[in-house]
KOLRO-876160 format. One record per residue (C-alpha): x, y, z. Coordinates in steps of 0.5 Angstrom, whole numbers, plus 500, padded with zeros to 3 digits. Layout:
# residues N
XYZ;...
END
This chain:
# residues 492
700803798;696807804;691805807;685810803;688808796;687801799;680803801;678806794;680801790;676796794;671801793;671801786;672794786;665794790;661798785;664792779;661787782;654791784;652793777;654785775;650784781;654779785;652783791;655779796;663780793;661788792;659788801;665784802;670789798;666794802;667792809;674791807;675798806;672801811;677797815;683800812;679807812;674808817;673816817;673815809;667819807;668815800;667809803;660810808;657814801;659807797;656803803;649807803;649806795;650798796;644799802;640802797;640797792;638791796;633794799;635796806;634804807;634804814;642802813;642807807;640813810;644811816;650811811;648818809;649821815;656818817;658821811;656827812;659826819;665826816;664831810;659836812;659840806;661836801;655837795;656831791;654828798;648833800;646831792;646824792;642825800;637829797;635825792;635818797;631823800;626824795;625817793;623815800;619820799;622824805;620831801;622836806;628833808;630832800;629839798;633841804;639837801;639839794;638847796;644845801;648842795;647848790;648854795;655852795;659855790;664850788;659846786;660843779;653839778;648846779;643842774;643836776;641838783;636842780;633836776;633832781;629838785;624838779;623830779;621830786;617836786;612831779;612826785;608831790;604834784;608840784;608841777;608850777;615848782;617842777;617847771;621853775;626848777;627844770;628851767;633853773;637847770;637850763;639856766;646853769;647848762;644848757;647842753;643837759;639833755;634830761;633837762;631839756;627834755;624833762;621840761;618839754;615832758;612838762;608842757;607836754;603834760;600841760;597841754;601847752;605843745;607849742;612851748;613843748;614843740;620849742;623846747;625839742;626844737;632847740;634840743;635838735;639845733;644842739;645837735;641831740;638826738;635820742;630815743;627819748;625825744;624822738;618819741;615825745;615829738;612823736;607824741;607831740;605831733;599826733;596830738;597837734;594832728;601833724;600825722;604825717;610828721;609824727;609818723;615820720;619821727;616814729;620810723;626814725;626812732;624805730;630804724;636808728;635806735;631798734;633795741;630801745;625801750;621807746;621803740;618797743;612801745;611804739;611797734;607794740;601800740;603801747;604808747;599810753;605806757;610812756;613816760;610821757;603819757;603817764;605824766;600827762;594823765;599824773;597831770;590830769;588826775;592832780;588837776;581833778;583833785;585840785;577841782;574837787;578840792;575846791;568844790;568841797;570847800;564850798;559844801;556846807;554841811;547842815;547849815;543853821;536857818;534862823;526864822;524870825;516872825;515878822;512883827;505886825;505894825;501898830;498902824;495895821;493894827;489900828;486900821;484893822;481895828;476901824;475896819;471892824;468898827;464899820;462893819;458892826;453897822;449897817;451900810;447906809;446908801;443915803;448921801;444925806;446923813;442928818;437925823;430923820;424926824;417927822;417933819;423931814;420930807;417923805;424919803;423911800;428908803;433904799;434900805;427897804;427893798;434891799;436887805;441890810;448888807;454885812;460882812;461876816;466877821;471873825;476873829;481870834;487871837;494870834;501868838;503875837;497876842;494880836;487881834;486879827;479880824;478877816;472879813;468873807;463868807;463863813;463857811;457854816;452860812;446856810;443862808;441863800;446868798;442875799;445880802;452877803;459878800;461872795;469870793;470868786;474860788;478859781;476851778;483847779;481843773;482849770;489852771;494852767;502852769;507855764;513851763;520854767;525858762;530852766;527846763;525849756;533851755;534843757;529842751;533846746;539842749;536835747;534838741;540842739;544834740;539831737;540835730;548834731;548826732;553821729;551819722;553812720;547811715;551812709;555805707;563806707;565806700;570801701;566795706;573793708;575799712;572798719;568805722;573807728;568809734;567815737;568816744;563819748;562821756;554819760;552825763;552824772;549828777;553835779;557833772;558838766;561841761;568844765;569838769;570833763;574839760;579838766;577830765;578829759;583835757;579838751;577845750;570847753;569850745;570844741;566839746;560845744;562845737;562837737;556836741;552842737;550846743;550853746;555856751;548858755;545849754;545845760;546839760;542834764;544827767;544821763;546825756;551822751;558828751;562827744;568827746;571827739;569830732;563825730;563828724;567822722;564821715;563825708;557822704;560823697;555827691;554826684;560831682;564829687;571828686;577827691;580834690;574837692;573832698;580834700;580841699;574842704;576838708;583840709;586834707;591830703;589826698;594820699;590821707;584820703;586814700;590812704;584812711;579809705;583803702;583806696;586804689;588810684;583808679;577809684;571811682;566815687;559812688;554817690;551814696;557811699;561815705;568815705;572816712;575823713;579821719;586817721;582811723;588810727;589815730;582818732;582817739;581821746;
END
């Protein structure tokens, strides 16, 4: 046997006693081939792997690099690299890799690569990027099924359900099955309000793979711990900093105002200038102008039963180094009021304010919301069934209806619809948002029957009865509600 057959098969029997977890056996095989064969590239790649899973990265990564010393443009090499690379959270250095992997032309694990290029762009919130290279993967093999079921994950995340519902379709016509898919269509299916079919999925996946991990969830209600949902809400909260991100951009901080005084015009000078000249006189009633003398006709002037009329004037120089004369009552006047020009002074207690637009549109809002509030005066027809609650979000300061749209992923319009407000509302601080239907409940009439109620509803009658507790010998009561929702499923 020569001395690489040697180190391979001490490679491989390394690898056995690592996945049982006898580490210390797996280095000691390890060591040894690379005693038989030092410039094996096999065995520096097999030494990085034991490094990485005991935790020692540096070595690993030291590893790496002498591999590739040896075989620089080995692709498996420059896969397994990128992908150490990414989960250090080197980035740049693990795109650089995989790139370098897939460029080569006689690389079989096209995909893969692309995958792994994919799952390291979700650690960097790419997911436009994480997208473009899951589809890349599809591309190069479209029987992968981590694949397949990464992208319809990402729409998934994205709240796009029907390209997420195509993407699982056709991983079922290629003849796949998994735990894994069987729960996303799961979760996809209730989210689109198909609980008939999500409950479903969830017995298959429940009775065809019992010991799995995505069963467990679903038989312990701990569906928010899923991949799927994690990478939803990883989604959600990289959307709120990009908003937020956005918003702050726009803040400026202390901004500089430069007040400039407005220059008086020389004419108004001049005309204020007049003005003043005319006032230093007497104002003359006669029409007549000419000279009085002697011999002019006996005139009763009017001036005489009426006292000289005049204005008193003030002056003062402005900072403009600009003469400005005002005309009116002096304050310090003492006289009885005859002969001087009175201003009319409004009584405060009598002016009246009109109400802005602003706050008569947050009226309407709070009006329109008080129309559209939850009623649970109604008794539920069967007092076993526990009413389920509606979520709600209290109003902040700089919050509104967009932003809990990003938030809470729902579509502005059904937020207006559920809450009973206009596009044009404004929705002030401290208000209570429904962030579900609060309709929750019918109150039942005197003709009803279960057909009608199912019929208006868009529900099943077997829905019906079966939210409601219902035996098929009901019979409906006026003045008793029923529950028109999935109680276990009416969730943000």
């Amino acid at each position: 046997m020569s001395s690489q057959d040697a180190a391979k098969t001490r490679i491989a029997l390394a690898m056995q006693y690592l996945n049982a977890g006898n580490t210390t056996q797996a280095k000691f095989n390890l060591e040894k081939a690379a005693s038989f064969a030092p410039h094996l590239a096999e065995v520096h790649y097999a030494l990085a792997y034991y490094y990485e899973k005991v935790g020692e990265q540096q070595w690993a990564k030291k590893a790496y690099l002498k591999a590739l010393a040896l075989n620089p443009d080995d692709p498996n090499a420059l896969n397994n690299y990128g992908t150490f690379l990414c989960r250090i959270e080197d980035y740049d250095g693990a795109r650089a890799q995989l790139l370098k992997a897939i460029n080569i032309p006689s690389y079989l694990r096209v995909a893969q690569s692309y995958e792994n290029l994919a799952l390291c762009a979700v650690k960097q919130d790419k997911f436009e990027l994480a997208l473009e290279y899951l589809e890349n993967a599809v591309q190069h093999n479209g029987r992968s099924q981590s694949a397949l079921i990464g992208l319809a994950a990402l729409f998934y995340a994205k709240s796009d359900l029907h390209q997420a519902e195509n993407i699982l379709e056709a991983y079922r016509n290629r003849g796949f099955m998994s735990a894994r898919a069987l729960l996303l269509e799961h979760l996809l299916h209730q989210r689109m309000g198909h609980l008939e079919r999500a409950e479903s999925l969830s017995t298959t996946l429940i009775q065809n793979y019992p010991n799995s991990r995505q069963a467990a969830l679903l038989l312990r209600e701990k569906v928010l711990e899923s991949e799927f949902e994690k990478l939803t809400e990883q989604y959600r909260q990289a959307q709120i900093k990009k908003i937020t991100k956005m918003g702050s951009g726009r803040v400026i901080n202390e901004p500089k105002i430069k007040i400039t005084r407005k220059k008086v015009a020389k004419q108004t000078v001049s005309v204020v200038k007049q003005a003043a000249d005319v006032s230093q006189a007497s104002i003359s009633l006669r029409q007549n102008t000419e000279k009085y003398t002697g011999n002019s006709p006996t005139i009763t002037p009017v001036a005489s039963t009426v006292k000289s009329t005049q204005l008193p004037v003030k002056t003062h120089i402005n900072e403009d180094n600009i003469r400005v004369i005002s005309f009116g009552e002096s304050t310090e006047a003492s006289d009885s009021g005859q002969g001087t020009v009175k201003f009319y002074k409004p009584d405060p207690n009598k002016v009246v304010f009109k109400k802005s637009a602003a706050h008569s549109t947050d009226i309407i809002a709070e009006e329109s919301r008080r129309d559209h509030s939850v009623n649970i005066t109604v008794p539920l027809l069967n007092s076993e069934v526990v009413m389920p609650n509606v979520p709600f979000h209290i109003m902040k300061v700089a919050e509104n209806l967009f932003s809990l749209s990003v938030r809470y992923d729902i579509k502005i319009a059904k937020l207006l619809t559920w809450n009973g407000l206009k596009a044009s509302d404004k929705v002030k601080a401290g208000s209570k948002i429904f962030l579900n239907n609060p309709h929750i409940t019918y109150a039942i009439q005197s003709d009803d029957t279960l057909y009608n109620i199912a019929t208006q509803h868009g529900l099943q009658i077997d829905d019906l009865m079966r939210w409601n507790k219902l035996t098929p010998d009901v019979i409906l009561s006026e003045g008793h509600s029923l529950l028109i929702v999935d109680p276990n499923s009416y969730i943000l």
